[in-house]
C-alpha positions in Angstrom: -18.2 15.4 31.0 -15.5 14.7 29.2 -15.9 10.8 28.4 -18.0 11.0 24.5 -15.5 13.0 23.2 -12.7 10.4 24.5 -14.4 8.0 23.2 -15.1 9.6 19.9 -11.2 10.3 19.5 -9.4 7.2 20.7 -12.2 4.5 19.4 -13.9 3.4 16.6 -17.3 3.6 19.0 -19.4 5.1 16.7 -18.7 2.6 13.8 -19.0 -0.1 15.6 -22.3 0.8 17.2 -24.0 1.6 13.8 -22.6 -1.9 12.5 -24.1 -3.9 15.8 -27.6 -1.8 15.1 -27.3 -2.9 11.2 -27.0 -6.4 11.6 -29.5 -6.9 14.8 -32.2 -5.7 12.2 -34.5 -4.9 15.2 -38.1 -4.7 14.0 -41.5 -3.0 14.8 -43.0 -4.5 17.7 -39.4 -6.2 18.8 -38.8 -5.9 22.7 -35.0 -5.0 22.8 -32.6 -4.8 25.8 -29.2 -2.8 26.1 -27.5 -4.6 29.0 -25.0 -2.1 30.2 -25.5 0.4 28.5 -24.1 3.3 30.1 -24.9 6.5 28.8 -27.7 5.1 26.8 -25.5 6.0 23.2 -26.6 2.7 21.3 -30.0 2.4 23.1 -31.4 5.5 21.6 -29.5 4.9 18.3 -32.2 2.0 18.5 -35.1 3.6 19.2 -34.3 6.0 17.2 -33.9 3.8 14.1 -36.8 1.7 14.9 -39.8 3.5 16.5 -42.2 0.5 16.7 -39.5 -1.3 19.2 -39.8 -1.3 22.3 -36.4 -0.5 24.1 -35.1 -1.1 27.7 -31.7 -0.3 28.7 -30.0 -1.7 32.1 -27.0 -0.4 33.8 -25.9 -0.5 37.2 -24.7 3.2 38.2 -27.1 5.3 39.0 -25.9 8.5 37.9 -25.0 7.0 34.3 -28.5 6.2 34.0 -29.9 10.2 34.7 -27.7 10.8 32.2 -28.8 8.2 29.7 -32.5 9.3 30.7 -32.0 13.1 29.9 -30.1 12.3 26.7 -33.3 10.3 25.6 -36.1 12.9 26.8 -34.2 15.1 25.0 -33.9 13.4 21.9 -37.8 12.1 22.0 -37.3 8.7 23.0 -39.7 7.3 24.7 -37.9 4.2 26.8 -37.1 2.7 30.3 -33.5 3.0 31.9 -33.3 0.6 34.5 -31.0 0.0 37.7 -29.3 -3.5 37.8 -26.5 -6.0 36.6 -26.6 -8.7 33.7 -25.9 -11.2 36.4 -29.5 -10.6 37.6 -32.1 -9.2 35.5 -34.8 -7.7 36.6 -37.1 -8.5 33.8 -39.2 -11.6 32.9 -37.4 -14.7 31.5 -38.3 -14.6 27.7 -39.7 -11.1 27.4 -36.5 -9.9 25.0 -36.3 -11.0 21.4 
């Protein structure tokens, strides 16, 4: 419960995230993938900035991912949270821009 606002005081998280998201200029129609991305933070950040994308987000805990899910229901993005490790993807080869 505690872990976003230990983040938010010991790192530079929040900064870095919106510089990532500025220079990935993600576009309408792009199909974008967030490998490991925990609580879905930068994910949704995504979305959020670029409605016409189409995001997927990977990480491979379980209960990270409800969270991740709930926090993007809740903030109206529509996007898949899927179970799995970068070492394996469960996707298509070539479907990510």
């Amino acid at each position: 419960p505690l872990h976003h606002r230990v983040v938010a005081m010991t790192t530079r998280d929040r900064t870095v995230k919106q510089a990532l998201l500025d220079q990935s200029a993600i576009g309408a129609g792009d199909e974008v993938l967030d490998v490991g991305c925990g609580t879905g933070t930068l994910a949704i950040e995504a979305r959020r900035r670029q409605p016409g994308a189409r995001v997927s987000a990977l990480d491979a805990d379980p209960a990270v991912l409800a969270i991740a899910a709930n926090k993007a229901r809740r903030a109206g993005a529509g996007m898949a949270f899927d179970l799995g490790r970068s070492s394996q993807l469960p996707y298509a080869d070539h479907r990510f821009d």
